[in-house]
C-alpha positions as CSV (number, residue, x, y, z in Angstrom):
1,X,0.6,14.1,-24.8
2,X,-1.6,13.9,-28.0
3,X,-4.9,14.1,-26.8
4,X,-4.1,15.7,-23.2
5,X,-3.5,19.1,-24.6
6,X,-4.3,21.5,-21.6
7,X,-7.1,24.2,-22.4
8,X,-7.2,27.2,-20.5
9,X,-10.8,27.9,-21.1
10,X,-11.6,24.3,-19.3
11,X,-10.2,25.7,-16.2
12,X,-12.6,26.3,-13.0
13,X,-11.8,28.7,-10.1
14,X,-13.2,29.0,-7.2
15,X,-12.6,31.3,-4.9
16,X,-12.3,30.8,-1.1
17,X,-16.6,32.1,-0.1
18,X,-17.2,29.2,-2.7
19,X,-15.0,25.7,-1.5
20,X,-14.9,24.1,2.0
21,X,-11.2,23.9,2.1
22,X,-9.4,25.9,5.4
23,X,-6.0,26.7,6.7
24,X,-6.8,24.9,9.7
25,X,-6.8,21.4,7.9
26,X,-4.0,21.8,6.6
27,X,-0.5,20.6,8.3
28,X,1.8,23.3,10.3
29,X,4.5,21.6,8.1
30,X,3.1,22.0,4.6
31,X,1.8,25.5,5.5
32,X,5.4,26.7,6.5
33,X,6.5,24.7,2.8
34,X,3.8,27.1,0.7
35,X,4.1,30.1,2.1
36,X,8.1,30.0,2.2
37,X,8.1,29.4,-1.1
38,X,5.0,32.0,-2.2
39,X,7.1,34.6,-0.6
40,X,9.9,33.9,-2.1
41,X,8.4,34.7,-5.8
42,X,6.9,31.1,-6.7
43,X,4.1,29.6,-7.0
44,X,3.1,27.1,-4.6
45,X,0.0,24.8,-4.6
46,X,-1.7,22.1,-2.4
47,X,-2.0,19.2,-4.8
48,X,-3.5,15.6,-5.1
49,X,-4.6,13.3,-2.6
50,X,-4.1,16.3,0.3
51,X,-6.9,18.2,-2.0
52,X,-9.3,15.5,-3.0
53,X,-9.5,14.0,1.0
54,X,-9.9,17.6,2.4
55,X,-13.1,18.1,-0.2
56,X,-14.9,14.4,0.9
57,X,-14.1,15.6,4.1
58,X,-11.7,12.8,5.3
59,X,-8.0,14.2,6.9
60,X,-5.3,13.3,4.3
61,X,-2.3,11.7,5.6
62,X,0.4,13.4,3.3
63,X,0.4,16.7,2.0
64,X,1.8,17.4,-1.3
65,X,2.8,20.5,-2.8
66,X,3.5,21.1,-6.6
67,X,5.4,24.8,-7.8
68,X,7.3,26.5,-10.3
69,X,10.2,26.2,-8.6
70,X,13.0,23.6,-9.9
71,X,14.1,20.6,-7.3
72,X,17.6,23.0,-6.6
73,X,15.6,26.2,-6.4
74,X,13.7,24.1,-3.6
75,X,16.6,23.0,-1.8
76,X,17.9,26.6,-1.6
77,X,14.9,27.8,0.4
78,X,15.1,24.7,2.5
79,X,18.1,23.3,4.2
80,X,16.3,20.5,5.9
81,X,15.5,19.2,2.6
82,X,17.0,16.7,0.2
83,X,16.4,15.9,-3.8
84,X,15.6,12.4,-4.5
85,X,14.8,10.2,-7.5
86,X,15.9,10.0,-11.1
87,X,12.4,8.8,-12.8
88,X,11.0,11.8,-11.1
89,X,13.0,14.2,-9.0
90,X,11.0,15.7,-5.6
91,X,12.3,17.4,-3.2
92,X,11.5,16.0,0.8
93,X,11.5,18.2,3.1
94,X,11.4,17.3,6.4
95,X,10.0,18.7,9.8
96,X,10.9,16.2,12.5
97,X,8.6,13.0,11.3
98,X,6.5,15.1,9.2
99,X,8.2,14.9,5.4
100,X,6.4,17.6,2.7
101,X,6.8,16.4,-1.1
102,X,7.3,18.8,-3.2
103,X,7.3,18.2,-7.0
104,X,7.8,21.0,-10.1
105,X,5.5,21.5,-12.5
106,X,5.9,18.8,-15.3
107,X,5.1,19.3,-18.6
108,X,4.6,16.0,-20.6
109,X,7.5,16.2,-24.0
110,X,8.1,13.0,-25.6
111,X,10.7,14.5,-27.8
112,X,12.5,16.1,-24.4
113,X,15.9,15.1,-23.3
114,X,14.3,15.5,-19.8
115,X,11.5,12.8,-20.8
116,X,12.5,8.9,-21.5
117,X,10.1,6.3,-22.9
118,X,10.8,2.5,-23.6
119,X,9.3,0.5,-26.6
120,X,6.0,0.0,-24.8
121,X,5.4,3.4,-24.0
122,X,6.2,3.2,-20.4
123,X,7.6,6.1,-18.9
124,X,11.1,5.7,-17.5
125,X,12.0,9.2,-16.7
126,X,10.1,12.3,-17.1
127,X,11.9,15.8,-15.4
128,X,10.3,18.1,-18.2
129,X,9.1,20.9,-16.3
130,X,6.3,23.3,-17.5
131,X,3.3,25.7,-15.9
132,X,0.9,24.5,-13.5
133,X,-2.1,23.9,-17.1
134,X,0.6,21.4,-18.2
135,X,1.0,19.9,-14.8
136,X,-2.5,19.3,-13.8
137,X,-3.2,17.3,-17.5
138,X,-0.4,14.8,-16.9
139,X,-2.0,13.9,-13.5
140,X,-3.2,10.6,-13.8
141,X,-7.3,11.2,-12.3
142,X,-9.4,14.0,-12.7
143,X,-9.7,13.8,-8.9
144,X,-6.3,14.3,-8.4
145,X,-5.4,17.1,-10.3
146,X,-7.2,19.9,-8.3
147,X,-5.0,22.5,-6.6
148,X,-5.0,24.7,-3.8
149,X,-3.4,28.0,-4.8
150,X,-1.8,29.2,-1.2
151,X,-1.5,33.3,-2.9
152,X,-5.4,33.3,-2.8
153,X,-6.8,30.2,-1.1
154,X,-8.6,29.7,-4.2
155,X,-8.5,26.2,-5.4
156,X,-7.9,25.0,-9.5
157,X,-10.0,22.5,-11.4
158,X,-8.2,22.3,-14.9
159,X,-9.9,18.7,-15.3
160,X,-13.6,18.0,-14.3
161,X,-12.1,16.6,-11.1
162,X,-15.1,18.1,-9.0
163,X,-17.4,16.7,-11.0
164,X,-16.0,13.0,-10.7
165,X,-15.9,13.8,-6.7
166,X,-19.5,14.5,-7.1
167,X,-20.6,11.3,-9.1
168,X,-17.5,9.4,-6.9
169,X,-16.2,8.3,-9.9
170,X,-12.4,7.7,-10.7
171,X,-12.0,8.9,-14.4
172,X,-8.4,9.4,-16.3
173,X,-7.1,12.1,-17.9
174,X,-7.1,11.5,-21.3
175,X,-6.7,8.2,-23.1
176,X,-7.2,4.8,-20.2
177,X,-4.9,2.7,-22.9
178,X,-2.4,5.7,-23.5
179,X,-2.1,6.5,-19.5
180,X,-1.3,2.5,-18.3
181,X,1.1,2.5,-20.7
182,X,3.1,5.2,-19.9
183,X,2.5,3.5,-16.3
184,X,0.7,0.5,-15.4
185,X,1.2,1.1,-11.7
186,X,-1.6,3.3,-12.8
187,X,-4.1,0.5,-12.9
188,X,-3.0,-1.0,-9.0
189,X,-3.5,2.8,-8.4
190,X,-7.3,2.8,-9.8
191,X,-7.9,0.1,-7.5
192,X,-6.5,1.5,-4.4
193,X,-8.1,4.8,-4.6
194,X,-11.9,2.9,-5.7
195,X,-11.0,0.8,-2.0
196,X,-10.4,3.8,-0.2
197,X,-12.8,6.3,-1.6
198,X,-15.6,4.0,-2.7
199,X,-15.6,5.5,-5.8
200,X,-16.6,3.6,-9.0
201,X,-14.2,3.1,-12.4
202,X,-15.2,5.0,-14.9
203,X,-16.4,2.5,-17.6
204,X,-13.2,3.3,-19.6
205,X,-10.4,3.2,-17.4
206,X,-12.4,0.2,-15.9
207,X,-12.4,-1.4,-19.5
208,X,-8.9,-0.8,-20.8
209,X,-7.4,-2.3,-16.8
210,X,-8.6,-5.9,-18.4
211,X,-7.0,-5.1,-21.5
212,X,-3.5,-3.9,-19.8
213,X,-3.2,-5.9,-16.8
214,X,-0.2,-8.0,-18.6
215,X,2.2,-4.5,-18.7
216,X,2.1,-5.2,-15.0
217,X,4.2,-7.8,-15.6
218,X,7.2,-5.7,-16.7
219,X,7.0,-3.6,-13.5
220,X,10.2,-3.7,-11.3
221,X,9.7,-6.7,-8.5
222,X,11.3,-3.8,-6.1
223,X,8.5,-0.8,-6.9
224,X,6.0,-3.7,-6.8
225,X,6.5,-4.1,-3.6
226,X,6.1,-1.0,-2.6
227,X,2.9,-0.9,-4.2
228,X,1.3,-4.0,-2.7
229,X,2.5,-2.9,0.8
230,X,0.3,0.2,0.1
231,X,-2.6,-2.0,-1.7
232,X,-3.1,-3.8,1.7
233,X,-1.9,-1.6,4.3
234,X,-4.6,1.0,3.0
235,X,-7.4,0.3,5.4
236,X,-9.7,-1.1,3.0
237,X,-7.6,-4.7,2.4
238,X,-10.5,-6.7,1.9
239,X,-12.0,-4.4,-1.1
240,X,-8.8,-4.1,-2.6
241,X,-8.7,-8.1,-3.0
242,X,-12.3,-7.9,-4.4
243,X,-10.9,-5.9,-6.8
244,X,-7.8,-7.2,-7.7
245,X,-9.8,-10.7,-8.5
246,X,-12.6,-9.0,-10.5
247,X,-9.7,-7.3,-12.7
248,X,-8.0,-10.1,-12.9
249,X,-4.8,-8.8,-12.0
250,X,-3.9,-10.7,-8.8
251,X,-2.1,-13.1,-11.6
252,X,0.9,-10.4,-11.6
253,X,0.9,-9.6,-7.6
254,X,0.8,-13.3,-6.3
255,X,0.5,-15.9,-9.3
256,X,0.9,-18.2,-6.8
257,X,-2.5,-17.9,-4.8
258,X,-4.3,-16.6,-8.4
259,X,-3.8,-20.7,-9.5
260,X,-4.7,-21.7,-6.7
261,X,-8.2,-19.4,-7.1
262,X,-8.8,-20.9,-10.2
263,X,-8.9,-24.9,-9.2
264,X,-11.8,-24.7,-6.6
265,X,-10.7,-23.3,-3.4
266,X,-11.3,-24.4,0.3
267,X,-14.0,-22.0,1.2
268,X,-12.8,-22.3,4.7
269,X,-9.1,-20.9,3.4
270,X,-11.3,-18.2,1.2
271,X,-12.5,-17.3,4.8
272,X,-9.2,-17.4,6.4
273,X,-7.7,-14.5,3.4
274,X,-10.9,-12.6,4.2
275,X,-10.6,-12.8,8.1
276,X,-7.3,-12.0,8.2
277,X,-7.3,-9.2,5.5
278,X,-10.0,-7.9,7.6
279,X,-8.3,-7.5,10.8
280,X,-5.7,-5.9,8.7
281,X,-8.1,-3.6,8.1
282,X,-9.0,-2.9,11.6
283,X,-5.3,-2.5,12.9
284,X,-4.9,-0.1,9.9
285,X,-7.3,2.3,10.9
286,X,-6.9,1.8,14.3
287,X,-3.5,2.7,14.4
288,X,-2.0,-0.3,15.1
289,X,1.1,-1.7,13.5
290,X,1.0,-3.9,11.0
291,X,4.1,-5.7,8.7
292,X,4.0,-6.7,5.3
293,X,5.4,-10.2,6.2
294,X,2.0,-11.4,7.5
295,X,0.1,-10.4,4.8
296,X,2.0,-12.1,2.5
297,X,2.6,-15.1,5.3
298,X,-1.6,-14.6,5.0
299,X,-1.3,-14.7,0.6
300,X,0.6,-17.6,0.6
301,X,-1.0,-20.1,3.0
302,X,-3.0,-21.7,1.1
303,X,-1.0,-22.8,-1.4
304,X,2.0,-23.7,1.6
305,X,-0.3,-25.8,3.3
306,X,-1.6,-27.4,0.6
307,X,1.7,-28.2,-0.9
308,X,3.2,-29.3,2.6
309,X,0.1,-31.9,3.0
310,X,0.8,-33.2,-0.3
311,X,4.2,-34.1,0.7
312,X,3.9,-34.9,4.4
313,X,0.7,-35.4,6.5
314,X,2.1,-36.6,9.8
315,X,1.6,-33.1,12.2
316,X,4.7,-33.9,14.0
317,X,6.9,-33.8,10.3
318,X,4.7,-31.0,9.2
319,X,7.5,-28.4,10.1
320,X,10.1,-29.6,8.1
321,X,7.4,-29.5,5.2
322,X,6.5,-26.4,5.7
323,X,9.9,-25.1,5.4
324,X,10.6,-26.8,2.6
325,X,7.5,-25.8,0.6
326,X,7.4,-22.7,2.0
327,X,11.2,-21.6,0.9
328,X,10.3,-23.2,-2.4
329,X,7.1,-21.3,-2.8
330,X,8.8,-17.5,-1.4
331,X,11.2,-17.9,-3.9
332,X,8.8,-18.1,-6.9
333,X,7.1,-15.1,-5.3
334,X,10.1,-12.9,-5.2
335,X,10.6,-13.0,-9.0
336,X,7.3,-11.4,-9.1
337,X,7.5,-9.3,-6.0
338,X,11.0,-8.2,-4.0
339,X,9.7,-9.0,-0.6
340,X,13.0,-7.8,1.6
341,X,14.5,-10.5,3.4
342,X,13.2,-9.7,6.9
343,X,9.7,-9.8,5.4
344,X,10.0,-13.0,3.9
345,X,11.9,-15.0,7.2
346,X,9.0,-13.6,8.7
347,X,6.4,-15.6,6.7
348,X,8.3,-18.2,6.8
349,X,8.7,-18.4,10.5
350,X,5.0,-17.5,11.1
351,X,4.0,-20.7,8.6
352,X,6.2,-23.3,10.5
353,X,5.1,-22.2,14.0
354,X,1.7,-23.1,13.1
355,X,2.2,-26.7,14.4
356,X,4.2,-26.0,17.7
357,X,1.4,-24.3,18.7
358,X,-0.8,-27.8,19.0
359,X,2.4,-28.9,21.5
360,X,1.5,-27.2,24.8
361,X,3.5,-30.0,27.0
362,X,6.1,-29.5,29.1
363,X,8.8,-26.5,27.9
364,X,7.5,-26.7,24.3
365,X,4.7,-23.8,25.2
366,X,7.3,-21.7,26.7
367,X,10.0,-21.8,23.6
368,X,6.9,-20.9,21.1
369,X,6.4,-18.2,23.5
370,X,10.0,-16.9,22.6
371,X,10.0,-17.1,19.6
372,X,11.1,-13.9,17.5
373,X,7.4,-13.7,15.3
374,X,5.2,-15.1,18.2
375,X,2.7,-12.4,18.3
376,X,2.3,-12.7,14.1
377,X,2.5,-16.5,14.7
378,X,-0.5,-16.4,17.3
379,X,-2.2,-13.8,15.3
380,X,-2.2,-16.3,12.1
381,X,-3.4,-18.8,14.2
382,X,-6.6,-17.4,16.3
383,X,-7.6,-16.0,12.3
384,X,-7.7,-19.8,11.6
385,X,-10.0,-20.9,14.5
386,X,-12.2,-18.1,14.1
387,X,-12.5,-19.6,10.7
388,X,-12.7,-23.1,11.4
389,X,-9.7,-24.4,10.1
390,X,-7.9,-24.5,13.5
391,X,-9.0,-25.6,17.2
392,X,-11.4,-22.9,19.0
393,X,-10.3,-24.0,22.1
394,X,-6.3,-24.1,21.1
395,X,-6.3,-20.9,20.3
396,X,-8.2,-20.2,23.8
397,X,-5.7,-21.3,25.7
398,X,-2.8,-19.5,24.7
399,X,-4.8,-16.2,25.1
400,X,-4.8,-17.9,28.7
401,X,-1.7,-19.1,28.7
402,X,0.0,-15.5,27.3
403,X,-2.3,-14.0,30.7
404,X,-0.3,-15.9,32.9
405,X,3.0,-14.2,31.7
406,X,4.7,-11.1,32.2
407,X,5.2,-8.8,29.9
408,X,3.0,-9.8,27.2
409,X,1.4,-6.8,26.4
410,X,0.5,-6.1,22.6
411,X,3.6,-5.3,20.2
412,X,4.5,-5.3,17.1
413,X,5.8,-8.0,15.5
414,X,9.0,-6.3,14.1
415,X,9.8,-5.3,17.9
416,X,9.5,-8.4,19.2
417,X,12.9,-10.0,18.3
418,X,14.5,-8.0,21.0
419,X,11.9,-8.3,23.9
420,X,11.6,-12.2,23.1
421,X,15.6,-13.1,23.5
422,X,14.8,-11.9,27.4
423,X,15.4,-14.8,30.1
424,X,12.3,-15.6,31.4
425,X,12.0,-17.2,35.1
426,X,10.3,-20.4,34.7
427,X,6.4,-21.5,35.1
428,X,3.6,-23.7,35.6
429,X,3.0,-25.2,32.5
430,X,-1.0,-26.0,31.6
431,X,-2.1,-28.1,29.0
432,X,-5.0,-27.6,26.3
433,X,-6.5,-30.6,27.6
């Protein structure tokens, strides 16, 4: 990798007296995954995220484990486990909902037959194993290529990544230009771990994100996807859209709202995004559910309801605007983005229920009630009269209205198709007036 040869003499060890990492942090499941695979003659390392949170302290989510052993050695030793991918092929292995990654140790060969670049450098495949000193340089931050060695519970620094913990600083391995090239995902990842750590860019990795940002445009819509789910569903929402504007890269995720950014924005919408990412935020790390469709229902609203007003401002044809402009405006997102279908109906259907909630008369409260995204729909709304762009008091009275029902408990919004097709018995109507 030109200028990411490792160097043994670089490494750091320390031993278990020295580091604050225990056992007893660690999950039943990835314990049983290490020490299977220790005693059966491999090597076997905590690796990564699993690493860095245990070290600030924070419980990781995931445990990964990196090892000598190749994907069908793996799957020998485990026969609740499967191989998967073909860029790069893991091994999951699963213990009920728990699921232990495990990776080999990759080595970085461009001339490989295992390894497979296109004309930009990108990497489209890469299954070239090698030792755990080649593994930990082709780790994309220093922070994240610190292992946890399971045969002495000592832990591996082969790239200054205790250091960057110390200064909280997210740092590359190697060349910033060189390393978003081979992935630009890399630079969405920068972001994402600066959200959720509070760490800083290193002033080169920062630099070469405004001078890469278009490669994210050659990114699969599919993997993109994947990525923005896990931009905003990481707890820190709000940050992450800090960031994504000050990098200028919210161009490639939704080029859509990025216009709309640029030609002075309603600052009561700018509140809305920030509202609404916000309570993201708090359902996230409260452990409630969230869905992908409202955030990008949330993305998308501005430029919706700005485009429906254009072409009809009379509230009671402002349905059949919004569903015009709003399958007109999903469609140019999905070019950019492959926001599955149930995601997308969902948006959709949370953006057009925004007027039926202004008719409260006669059966019209009840059939809103039914409806499939209600709980989304009412969600969206109360953000927008916290915010001022909606009725205080509308939104008050269906949090009355919803009390006077049965079963209206909280839910998620991807359960509620089900629960909301159920008969209901008839009752008094009240009206916002």
């Amino acid at each position: 990798m030109n200028n990411q040869e490792a160097h043994s003499d670089q490494l750091i060890v320390i031993p278990r007296s020295q580091h604050s990492i225990s056992r007893k942090s660690i999950s039943d499941a990835a314990l049983k995954v290490l020490y299977r695979l220790s005693n059966s003659g491999h090597r076997a390392c905590l690796v990564g995220g699993g690493v860095r949170d245990l070290l600030l302290g924070v419980q990781p989510k995931d445990f990964d484990v990196a090892t000598d052993a190749t994907p069908e050695e793996i799957r020998a030793l485990f026969k609740n486990s499967r191989i998967i991918g073909r860029r790069f092929r893991l091994v999951h292995i699963r213990f009920g909902r728990d699921i232990i990654e495990v990776a080999t140790f990759r080595a970085h060969a461009e001339d490989s037959a295992r390894t497979e670049l296109d004309t930009h450098g990108r990497i489209l495949r890469d299954n070239t194993f090698g030792d755990i000193e080649e593994d930990a340089i082709r780790r994309d931050f220093t922070v994240n290529a610190l292992y946890y060695d399971i045969h002495d519970f000592s832990m591996l620094d082969y790239a200054g990544g205790l250091q960057d913990i110390e200064k909280r600083q997210l740092r590359l391995i190697g060349d910033p230009t060189t390393r978003y090239q081979e992935d630009p995902v890399r630079m969405l990842r920068a972001l994402r771990f600066a959200a959720k750590l509070d760490f800083s860019i290193e002033a080169s990795a920062a630099d070469a994100i405004h001078e890469c940002g278009r490669l994210l445009a050659v990114i699969p819509p599919a993997r993109m996807f994947d990525e923005v789910v896990k931009l905003f569903h990481s707890g820190n929402a709000r940050r992450v859209f800090e960031l994504l504007r000050e990098f200028n890269l919210l161009r490639y995720l939704v080029p859509a709202l990025d216009e709309w950014l640029q030609d002075d924005p309603s600052e009561l919408m700018l509140d809305f995004i920030d509202q609404a990412l916000a309570n993201t935020d708090t359902r996230v790390n409260t452990g409630q559910p969230v869905s992908p469709g409202f955030i990008f229902a949330v993305l998308l609203w501005p430029v919706v309801w700005h485009e429906a007003c254009e072409i009809q401002s009379d509230r009671q044809r402002m349905i059949p605007a919004l569903a015009q402009v709003g399958e007109t405006v999903m469609k140019r997102q999905v070019r950019h983005i492959s926001i599955p279908r149930r995601f997308s109906q969902m948006a959709r259907d949370i953006w057009t229920s925004q007027p039926r909630f202004h008719r409260t008369q006669g059966k019209q409260a009840q059939r809103l009630l039914e409806f499939p995204v209600f709980r989304a729909a009412y969600d969206f709304m109360c953000i927008q009269a916290m915010v001022g762009l909606s009725p205080y008091k509308l939104s008050r009275w269906w949090t009355d209205y919803q009390a006077d029902q049965p079963d209206q408990g909280e839910r998620p919004a991807e359960e509620q198709t089900e629960k909301a097709r159920r008969p209901r018995r008839r009752r008094r109507k009240r009206s916002a007036d």
